[in-house]
Backbone as a printed PyTorch tensor [residue, N CA C, xyz], in Angstrom:
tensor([[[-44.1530,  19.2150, -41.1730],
         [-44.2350,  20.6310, -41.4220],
         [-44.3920,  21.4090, -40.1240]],

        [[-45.1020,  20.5980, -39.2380],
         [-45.4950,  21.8600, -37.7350],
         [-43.8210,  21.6920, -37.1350]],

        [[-43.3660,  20.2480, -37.0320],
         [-42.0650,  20.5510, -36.1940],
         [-41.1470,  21.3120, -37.0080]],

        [[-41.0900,  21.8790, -38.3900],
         [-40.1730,  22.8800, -38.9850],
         [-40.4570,  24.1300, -38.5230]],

        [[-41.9680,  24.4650, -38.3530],
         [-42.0700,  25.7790, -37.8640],
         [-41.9650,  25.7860, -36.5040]],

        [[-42.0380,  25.0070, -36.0340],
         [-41.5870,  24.9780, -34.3740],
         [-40.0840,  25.6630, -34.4570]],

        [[-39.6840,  24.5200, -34.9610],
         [-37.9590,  25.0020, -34.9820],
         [-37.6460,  26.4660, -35.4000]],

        [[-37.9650,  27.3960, -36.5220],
         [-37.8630,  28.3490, -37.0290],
         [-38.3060,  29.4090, -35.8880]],

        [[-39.5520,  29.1980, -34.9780],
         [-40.2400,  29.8120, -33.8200],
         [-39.3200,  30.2240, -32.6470]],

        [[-38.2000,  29.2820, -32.5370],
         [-37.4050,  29.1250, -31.2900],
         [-36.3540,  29.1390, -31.7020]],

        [[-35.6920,  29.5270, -32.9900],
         [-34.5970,  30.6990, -33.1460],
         [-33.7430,  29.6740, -34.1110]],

        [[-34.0340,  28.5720, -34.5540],
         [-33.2370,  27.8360, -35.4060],
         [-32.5160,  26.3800, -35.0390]],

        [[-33.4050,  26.0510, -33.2150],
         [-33.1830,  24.8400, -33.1530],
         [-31.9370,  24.3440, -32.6230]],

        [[-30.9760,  23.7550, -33.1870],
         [-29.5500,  23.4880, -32.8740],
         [-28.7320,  24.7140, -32.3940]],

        [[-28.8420,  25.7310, -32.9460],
         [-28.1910,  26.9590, -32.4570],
         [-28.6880,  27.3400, -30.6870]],

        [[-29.5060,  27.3600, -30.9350],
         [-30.7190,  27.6400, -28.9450],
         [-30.3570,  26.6720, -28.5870]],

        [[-30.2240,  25.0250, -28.7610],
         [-30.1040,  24.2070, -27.6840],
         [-28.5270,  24.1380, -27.3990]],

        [[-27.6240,  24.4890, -28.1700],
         [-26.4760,  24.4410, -27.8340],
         [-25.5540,  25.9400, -27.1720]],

        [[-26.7530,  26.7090, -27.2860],
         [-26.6000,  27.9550, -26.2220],
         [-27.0950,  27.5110, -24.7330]],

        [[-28.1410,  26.7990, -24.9620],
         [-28.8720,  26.5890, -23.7160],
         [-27.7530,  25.7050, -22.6580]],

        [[-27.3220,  24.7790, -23.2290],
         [-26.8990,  23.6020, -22.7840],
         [-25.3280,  24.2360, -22.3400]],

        [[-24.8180,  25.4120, -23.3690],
         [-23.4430,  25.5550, -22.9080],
         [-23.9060,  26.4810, -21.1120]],

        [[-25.3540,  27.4260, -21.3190],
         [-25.4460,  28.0940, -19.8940],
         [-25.5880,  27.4030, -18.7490]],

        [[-26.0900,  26.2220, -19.2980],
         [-26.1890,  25.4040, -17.8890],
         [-25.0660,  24.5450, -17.6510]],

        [[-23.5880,  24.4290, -18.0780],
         [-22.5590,  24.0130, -17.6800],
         [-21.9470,  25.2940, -17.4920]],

        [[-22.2220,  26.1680, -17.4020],
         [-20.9810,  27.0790, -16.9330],
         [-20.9000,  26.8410, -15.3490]],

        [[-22.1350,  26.8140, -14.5720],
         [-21.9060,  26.4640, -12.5390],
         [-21.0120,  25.1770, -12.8510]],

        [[-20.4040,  24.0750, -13.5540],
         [-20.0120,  23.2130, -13.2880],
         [-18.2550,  23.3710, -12.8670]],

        [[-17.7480,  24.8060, -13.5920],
         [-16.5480,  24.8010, -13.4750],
         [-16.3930,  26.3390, -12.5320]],

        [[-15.1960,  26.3440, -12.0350],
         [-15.3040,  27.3440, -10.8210],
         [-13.5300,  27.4880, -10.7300]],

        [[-13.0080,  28.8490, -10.4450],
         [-11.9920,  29.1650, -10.4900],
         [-11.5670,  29.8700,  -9.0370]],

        [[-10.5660,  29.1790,  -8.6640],
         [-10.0140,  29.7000,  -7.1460],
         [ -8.5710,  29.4390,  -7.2020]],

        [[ -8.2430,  30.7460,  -7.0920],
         [ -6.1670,  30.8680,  -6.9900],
         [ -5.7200,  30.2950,  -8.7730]],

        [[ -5.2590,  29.7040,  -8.5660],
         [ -4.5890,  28.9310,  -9.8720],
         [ -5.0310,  27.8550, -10.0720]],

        [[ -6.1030,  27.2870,  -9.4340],
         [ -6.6680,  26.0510,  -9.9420],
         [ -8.1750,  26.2150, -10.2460]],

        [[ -8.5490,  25.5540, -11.4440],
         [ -9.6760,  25.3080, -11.8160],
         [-10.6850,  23.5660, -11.5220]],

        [[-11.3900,  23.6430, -11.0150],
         [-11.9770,  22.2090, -10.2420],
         [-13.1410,  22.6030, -11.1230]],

        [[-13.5290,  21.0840, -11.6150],
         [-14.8680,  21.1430, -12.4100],
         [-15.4130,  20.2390, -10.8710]],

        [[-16.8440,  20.9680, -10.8810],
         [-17.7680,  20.2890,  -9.8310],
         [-18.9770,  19.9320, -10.7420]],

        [[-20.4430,  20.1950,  -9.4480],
         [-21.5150,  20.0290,  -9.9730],
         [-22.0070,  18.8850, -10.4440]],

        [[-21.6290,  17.6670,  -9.5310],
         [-21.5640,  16.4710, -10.7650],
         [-21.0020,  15.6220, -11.4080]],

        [[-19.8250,  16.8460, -12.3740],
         [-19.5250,  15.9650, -13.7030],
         [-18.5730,  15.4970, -13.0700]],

        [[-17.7870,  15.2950, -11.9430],
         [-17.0770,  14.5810, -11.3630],
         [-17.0930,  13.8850,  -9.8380]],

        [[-15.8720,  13.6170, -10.0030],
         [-16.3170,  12.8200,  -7.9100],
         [-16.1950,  13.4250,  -7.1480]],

        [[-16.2200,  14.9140,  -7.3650],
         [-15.4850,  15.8230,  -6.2240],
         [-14.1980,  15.8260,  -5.5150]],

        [[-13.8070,  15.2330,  -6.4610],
         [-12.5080,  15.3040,  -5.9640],
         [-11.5810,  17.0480,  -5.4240]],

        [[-10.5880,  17.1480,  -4.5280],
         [-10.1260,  18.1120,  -4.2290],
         [ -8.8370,  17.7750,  -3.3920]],

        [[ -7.6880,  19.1130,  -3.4970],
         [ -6.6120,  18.2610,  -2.5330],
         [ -6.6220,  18.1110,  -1.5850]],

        [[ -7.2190,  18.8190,  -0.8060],
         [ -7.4580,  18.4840,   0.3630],
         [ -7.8940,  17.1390,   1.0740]],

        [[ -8.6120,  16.4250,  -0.0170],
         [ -9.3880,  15.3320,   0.0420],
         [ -7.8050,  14.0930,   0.7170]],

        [[ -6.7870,  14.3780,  -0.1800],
         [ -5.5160,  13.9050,  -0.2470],
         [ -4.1310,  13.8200,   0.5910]],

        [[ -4.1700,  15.1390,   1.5320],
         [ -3.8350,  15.2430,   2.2030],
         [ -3.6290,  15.1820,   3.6360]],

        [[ -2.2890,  14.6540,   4.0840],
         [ -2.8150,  14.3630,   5.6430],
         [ -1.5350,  12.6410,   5.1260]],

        [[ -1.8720,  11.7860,   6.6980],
         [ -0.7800,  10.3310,   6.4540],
         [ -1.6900,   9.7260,   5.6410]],

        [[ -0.8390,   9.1620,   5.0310],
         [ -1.3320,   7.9460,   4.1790],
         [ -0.8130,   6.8830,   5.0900]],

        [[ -2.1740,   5.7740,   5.2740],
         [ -1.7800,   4.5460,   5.7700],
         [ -1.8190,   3.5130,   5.0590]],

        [[ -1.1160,   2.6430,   4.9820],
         [ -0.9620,   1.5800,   3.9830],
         [ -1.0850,   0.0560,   4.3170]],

        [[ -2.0480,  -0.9020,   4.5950],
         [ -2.0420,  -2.2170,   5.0100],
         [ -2.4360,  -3.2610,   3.9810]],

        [[ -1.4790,  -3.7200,   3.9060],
         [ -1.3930,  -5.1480,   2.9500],
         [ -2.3940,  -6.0990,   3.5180]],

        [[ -2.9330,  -7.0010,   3.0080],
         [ -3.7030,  -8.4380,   3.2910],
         [ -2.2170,  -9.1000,   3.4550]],

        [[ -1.6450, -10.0640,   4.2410],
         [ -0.8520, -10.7990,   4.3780],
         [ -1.1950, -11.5290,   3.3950]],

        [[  0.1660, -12.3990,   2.5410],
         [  0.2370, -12.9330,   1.5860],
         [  1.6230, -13.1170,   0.8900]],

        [[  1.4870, -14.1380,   0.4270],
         [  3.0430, -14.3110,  -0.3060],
         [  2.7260, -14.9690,  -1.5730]],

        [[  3.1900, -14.3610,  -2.9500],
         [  2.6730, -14.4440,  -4.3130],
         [  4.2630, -14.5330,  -4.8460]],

        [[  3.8070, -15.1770,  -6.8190],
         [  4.8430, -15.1440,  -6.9570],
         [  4.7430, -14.3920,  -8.4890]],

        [[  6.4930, -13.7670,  -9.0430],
         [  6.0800, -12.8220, -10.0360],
         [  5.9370, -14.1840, -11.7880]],

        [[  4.9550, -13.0420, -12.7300],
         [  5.1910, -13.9960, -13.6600],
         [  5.3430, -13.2140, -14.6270]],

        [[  5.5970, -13.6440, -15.7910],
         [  5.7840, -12.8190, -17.1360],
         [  6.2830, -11.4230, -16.9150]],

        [[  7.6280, -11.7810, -16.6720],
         [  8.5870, -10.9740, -16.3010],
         [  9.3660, -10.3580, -17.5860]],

        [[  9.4950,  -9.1380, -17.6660],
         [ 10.1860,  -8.6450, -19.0360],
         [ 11.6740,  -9.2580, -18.9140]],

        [[ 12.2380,  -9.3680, -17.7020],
         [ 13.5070, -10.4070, -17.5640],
         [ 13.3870, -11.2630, -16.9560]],

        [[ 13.3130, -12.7220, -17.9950],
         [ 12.5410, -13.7280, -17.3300],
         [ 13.9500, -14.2700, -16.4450]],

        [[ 14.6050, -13.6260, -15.8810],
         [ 15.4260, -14.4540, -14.7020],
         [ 15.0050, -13.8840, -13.3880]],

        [[ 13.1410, -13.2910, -13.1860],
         [ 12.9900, -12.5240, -12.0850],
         [ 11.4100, -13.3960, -12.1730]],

        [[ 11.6440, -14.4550, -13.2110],
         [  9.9130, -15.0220, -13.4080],
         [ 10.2510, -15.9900, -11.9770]],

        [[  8.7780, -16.1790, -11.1470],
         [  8.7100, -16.9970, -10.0540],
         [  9.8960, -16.5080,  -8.6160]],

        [[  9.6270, -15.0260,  -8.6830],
         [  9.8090, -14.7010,  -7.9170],
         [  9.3280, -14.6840,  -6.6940]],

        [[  9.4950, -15.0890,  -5.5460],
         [  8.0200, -14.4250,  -4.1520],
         [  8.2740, -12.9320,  -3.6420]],

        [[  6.9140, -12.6060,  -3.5900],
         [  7.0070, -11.1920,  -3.2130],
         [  5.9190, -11.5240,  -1.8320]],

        [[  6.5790, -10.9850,  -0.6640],
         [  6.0610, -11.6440,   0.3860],
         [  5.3510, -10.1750,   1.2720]],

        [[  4.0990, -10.0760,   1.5370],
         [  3.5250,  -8.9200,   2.4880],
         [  2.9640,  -9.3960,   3.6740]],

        [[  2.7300,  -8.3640,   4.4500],
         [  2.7090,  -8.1240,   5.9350],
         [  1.0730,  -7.5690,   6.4140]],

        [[  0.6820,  -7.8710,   6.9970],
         [ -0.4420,  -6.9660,   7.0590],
         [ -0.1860,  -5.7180,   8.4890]],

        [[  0.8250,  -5.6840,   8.7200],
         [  1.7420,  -4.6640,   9.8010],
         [  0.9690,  -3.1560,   8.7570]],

        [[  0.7660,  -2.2100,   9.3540],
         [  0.4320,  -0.5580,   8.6800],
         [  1.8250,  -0.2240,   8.3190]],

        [[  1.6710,   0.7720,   7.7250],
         [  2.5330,   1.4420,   7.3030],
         [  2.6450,   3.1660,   6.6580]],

        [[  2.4470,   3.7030,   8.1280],
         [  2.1240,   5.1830,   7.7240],
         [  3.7680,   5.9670,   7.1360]],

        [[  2.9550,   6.7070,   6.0130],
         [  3.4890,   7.6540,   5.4970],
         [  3.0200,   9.2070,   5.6860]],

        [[  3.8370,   9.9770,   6.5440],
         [  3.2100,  11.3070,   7.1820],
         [  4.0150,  12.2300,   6.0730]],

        [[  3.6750,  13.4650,   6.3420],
         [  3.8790,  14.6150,   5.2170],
         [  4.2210,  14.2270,   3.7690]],

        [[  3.0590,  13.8860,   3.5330],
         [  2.5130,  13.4490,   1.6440],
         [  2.3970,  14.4810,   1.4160]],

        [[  3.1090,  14.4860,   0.1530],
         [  3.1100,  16.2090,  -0.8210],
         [  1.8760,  15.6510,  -1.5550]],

        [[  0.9770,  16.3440,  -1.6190],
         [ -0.0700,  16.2390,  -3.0890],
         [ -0.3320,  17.4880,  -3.8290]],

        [[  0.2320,  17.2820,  -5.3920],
         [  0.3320,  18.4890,  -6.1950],
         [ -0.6820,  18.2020,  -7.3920]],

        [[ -1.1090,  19.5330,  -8.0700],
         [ -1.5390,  19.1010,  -9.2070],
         [ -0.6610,  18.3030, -10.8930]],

        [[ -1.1010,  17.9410, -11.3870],
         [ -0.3940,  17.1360, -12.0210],
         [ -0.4020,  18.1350, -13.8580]],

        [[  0.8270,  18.4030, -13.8720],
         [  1.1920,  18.7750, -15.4860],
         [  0.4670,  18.8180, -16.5160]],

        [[  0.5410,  17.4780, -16.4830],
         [  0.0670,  16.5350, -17.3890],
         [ -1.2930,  15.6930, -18.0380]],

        [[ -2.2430,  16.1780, -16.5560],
         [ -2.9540,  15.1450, -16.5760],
         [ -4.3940,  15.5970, -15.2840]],

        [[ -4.9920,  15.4550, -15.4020],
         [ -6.4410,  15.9410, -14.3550],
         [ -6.5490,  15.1680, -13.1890]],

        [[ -5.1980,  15.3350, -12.6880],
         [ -4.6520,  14.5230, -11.4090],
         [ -4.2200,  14.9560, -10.2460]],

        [[ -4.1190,  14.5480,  -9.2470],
         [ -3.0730,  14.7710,  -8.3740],
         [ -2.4770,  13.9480,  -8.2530]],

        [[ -1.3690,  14.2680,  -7.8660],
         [  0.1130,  13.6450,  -7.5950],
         [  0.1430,  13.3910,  -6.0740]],

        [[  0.4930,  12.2700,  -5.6700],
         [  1.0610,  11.9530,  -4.0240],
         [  2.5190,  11.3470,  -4.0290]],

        [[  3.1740,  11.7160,  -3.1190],
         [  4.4780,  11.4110,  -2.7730],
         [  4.6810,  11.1270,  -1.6550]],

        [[  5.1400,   9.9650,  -0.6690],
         [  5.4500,  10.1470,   0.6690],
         [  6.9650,   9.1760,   0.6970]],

        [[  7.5910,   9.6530,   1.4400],
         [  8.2660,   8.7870,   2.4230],
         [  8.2410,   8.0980,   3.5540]],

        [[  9.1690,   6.7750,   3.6050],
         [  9.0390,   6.2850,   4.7580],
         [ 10.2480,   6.0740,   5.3260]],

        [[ 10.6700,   4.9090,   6.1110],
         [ 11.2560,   4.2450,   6.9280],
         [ 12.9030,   3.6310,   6.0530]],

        [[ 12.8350,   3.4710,   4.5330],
         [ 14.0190,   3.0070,   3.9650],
         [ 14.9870,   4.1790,   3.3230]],

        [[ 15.7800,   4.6670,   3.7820],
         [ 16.9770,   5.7550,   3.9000],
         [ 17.3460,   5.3590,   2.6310]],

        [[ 17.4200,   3.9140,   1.9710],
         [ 17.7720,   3.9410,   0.3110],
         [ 17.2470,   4.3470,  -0.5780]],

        [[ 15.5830,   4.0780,  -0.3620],
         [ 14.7830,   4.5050,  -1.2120],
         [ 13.2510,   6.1430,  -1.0490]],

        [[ 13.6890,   7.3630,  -1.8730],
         [ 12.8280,   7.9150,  -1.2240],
         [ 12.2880,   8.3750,  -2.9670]],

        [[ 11.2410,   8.6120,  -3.0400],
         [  9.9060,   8.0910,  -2.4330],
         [  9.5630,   6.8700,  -2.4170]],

        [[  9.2700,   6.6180,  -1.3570],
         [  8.1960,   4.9520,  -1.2620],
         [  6.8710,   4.9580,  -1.4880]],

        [[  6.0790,   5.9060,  -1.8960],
         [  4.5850,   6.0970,  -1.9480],
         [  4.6820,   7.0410,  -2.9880]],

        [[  4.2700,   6.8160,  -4.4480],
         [  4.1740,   7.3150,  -5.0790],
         [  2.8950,   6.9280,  -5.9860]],

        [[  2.2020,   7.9910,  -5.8650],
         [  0.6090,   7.7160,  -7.3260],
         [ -0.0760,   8.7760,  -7.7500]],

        [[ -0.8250,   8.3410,  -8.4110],
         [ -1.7750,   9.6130,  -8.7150],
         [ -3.2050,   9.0280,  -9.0950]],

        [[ -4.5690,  10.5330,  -8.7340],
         [ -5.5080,  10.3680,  -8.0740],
         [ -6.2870,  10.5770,  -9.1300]],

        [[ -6.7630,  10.3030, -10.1750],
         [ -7.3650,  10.6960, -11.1900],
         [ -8.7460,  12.1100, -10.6460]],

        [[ -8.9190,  13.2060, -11.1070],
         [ -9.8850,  14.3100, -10.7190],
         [-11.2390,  14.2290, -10.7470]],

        [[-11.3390,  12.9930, -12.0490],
         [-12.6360,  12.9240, -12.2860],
         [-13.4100,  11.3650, -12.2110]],

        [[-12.1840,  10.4590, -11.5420],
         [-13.2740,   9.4350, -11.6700],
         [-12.6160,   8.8870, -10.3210]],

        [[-11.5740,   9.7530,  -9.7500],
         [-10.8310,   8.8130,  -8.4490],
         [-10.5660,   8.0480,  -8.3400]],

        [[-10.1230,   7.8580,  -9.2080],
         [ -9.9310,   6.2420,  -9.5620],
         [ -7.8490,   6.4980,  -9.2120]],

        [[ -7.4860,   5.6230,  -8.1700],
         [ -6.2070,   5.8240,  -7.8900],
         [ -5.2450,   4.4410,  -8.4800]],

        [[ -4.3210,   5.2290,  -8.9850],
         [ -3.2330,   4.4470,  -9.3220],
         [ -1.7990,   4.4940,  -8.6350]],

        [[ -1.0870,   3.5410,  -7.3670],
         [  0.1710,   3.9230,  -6.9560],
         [  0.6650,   2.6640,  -6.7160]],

        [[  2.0770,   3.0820,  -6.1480],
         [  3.1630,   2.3300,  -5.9260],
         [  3.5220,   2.5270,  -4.8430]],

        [[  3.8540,   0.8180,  -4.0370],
         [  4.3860,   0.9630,  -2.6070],
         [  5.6450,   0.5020,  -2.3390]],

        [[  6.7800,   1.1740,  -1.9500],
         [  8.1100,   0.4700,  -2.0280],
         [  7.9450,  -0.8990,  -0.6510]],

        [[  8.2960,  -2.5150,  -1.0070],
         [  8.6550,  -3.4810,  -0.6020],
         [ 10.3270,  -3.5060,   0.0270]],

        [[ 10.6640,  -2.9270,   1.0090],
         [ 12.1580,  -3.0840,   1.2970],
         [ 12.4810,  -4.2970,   1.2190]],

        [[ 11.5530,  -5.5470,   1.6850],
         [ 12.2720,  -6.4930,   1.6990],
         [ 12.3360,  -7.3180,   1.0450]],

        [[ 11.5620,  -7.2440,  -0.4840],
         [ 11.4630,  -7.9720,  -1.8060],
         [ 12.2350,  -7.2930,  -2.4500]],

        [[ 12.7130,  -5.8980,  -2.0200],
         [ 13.2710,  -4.9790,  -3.0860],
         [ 12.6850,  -4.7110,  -4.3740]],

        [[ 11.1040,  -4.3720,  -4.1570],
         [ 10.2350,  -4.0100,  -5.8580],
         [  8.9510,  -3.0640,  -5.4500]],

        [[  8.6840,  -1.9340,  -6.0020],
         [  7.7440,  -0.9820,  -5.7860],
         [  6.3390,  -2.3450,  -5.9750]],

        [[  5.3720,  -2.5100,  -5.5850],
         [  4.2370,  -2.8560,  -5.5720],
         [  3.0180,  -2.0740,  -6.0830]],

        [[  2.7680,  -2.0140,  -7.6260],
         [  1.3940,  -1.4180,  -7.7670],
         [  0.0990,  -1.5170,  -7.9610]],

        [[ -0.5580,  -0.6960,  -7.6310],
         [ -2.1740,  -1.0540,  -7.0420],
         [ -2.9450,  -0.1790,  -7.9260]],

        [[ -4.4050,  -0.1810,  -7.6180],
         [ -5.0630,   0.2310,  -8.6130],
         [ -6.3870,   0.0010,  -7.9420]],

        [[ -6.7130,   1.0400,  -7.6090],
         [ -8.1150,   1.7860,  -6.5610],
         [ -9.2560,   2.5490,  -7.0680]],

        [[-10.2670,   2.4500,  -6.2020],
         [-10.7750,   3.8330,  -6.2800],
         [-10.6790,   4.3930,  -4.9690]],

        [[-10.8310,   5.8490,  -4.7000],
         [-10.5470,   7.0660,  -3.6590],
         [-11.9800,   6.6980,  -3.3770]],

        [[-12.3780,   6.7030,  -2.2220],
         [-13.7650,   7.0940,  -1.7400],
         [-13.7890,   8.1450,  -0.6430]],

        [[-14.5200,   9.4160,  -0.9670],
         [-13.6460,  10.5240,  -0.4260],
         [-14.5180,  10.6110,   0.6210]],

        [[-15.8720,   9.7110,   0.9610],
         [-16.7680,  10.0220,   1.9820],
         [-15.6600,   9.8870,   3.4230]],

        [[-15.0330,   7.8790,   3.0940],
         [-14.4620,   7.3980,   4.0440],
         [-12.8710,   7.6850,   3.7410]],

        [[-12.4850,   8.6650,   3.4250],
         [-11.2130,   8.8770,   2.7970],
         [-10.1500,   7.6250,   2.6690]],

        [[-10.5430,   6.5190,   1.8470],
         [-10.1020,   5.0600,   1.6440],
         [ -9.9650,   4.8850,   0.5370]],

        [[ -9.1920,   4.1220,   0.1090],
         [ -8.8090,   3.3800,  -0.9560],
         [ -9.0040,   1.5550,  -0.9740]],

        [[ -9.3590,   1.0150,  -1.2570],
         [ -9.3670,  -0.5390,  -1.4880],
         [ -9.1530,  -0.5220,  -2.9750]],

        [[ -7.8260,  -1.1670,  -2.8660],
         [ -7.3980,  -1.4850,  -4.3410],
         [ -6.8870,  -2.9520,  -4.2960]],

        [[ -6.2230,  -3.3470,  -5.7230],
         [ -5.6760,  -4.7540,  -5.8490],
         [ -4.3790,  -4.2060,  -6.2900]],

        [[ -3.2870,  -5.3430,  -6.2380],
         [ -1.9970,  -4.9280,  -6.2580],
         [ -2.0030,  -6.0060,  -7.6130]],

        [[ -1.4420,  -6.0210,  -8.9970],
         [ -1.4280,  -7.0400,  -9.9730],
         [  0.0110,  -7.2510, -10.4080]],

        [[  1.2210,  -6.4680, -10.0160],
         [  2.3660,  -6.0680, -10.8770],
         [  3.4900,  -5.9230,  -9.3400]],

        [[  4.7510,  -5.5890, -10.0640],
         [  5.5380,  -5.4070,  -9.1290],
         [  6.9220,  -4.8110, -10.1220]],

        [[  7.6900,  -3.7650,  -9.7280],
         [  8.4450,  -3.1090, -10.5270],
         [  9.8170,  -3.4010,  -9.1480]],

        [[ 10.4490,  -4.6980,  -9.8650],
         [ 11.8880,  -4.9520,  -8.9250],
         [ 13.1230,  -3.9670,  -9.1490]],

        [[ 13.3740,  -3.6230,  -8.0770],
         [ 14.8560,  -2.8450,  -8.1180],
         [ 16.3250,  -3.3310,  -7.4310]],

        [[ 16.4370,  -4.3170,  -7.9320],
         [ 17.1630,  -4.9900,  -7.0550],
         [ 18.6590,  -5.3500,  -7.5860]],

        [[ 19.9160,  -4.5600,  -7.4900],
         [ 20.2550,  -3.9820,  -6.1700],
         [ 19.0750,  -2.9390,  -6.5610]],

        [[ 19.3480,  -2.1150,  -5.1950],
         [ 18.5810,  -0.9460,  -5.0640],
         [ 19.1770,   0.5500,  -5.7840]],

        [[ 18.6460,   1.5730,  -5.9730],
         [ 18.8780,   2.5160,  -6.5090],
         [ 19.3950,   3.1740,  -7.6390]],

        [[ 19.7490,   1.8000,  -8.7220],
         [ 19.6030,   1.9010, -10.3080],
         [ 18.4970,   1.9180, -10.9500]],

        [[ 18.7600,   1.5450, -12.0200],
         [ 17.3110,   1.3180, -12.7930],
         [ 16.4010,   0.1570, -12.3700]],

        [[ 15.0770,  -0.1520, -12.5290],
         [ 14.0520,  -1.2950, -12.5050],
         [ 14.4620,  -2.4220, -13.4170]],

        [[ 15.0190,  -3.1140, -12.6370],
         [ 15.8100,  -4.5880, -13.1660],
         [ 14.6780,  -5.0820, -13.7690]],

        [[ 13.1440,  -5.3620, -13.2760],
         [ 12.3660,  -6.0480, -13.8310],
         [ 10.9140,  -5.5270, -13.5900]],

        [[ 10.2930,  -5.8120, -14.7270],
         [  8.8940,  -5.7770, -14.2120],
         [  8.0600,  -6.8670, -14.5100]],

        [[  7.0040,  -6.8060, -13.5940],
         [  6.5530,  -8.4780, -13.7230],
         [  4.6200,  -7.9770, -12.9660]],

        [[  4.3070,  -9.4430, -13.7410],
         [  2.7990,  -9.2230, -12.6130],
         [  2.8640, -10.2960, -12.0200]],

        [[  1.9520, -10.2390, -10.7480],
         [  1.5360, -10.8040,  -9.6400],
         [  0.5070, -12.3210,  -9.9920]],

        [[  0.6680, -12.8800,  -9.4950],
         [ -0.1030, -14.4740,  -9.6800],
         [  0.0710, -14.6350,  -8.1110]],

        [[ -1.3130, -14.9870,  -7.3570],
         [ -2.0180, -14.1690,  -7.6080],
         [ -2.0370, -12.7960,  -7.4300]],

        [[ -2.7800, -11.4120,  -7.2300],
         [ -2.4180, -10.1660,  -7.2090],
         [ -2.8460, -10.1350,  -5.5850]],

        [[ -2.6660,  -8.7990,  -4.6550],
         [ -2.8360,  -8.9560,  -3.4830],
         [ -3.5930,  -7.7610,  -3.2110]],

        [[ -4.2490,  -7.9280,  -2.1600],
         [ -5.1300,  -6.6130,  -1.5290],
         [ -4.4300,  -5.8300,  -0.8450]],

        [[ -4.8750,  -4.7760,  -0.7350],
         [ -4.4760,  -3.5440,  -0.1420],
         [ -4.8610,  -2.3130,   0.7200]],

        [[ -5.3870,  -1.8830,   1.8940],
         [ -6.4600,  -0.8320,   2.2360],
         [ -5.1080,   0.5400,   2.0500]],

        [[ -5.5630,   1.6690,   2.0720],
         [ -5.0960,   2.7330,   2.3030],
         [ -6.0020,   3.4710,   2.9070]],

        [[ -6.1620,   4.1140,   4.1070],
         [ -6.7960,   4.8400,   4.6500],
         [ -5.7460,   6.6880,   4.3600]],

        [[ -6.5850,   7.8040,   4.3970],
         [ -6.0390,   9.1990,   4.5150],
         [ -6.5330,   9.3060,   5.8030]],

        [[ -5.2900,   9.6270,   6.9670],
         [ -5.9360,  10.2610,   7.9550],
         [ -5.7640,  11.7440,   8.4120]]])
């Protein structure tokens, strides 16, 4: 009986705490130009800026092979890496349509294939998902990170591989990695 009149005292209880609770998320979201960034917290802080600038790309040396291939005439493939860098300078990073993302795009060094650096940055948990074009396996390589925006880095694992081989039709195959391979990406 006292906690009913409590409740009745302070305006009906569920109604007040869900006023209360919506005033103290309003600092979380913040509006500048055409984009809206939730801060405060409820995310990693992510921002584009965070994104922008070369992307560097270094493989762990390693040579793996593909398995459970949607066309199994690409099963036991080797997909062979370098631990050589591999900068990609003027990365577009946009917001994403679709999705509480940014988008990265870069080019590199293969005149057949453009983009070779393609992913996106999730807004709220940074958690990165991309693809690195292999010229000399002929198959995008994808990875799967988190952004750490202190050291603007990525350490991800590579599990999959999307072959294009010849080059510049459709993805002849897709397949995963046995075993999968490491990856750093530094933003500089």
């Amino acid at each position: 009986m006292k906690e009913a009149k409590r409740v009745a005292q302070l305006g009906g209880g569920p109604t007040l705490l869900m006023m209360t609770l919506g005033l103290l998320l309003l600092p979380a979201c913040s509006k500048n130009d055409n984009t809206t960034l939730v801060n405060s917290g409820v995310d990693c802080g992510l921002v584009r800026a965070d994104l922008t600038g070369t992307w560097q790309v270094v493989f762990t040396s390693d040579s793996v092979l593909t398995t459970n291939c949607n066309n199994s005439s690409f099963n036991n493939t080797s997909i062979t890496v370098n631990a050589l860098a591999t900068n990609y300078s003027g990365v577009s990073v946009q917001g994403s349509d679709t999705s509480a993302s940014f988008l990265v795009t870069g080019d590199g060094s293969d005149a057949a294939v453009n983009p070779e650096l393609i992913g996106s940055v999730q807004a709220d948990s940074c958690l990165a998902l991309f693809r690195v074009w292999d010229s000399a396996d002929k198959a995008y390589i994808q990875c799967l990170g988190t952004f750490d925006r202190t050291s603007g880095t990525i350490a991800a694992g590579c599990d999959s591989v999307d072959i294009d081989n010849p080059v510049g039709g459709s993805i002849e195959s897709i397949c995963d990695l046995n075993p999968s391979i490491s990856v750093a990406v530094s933003v500089l």
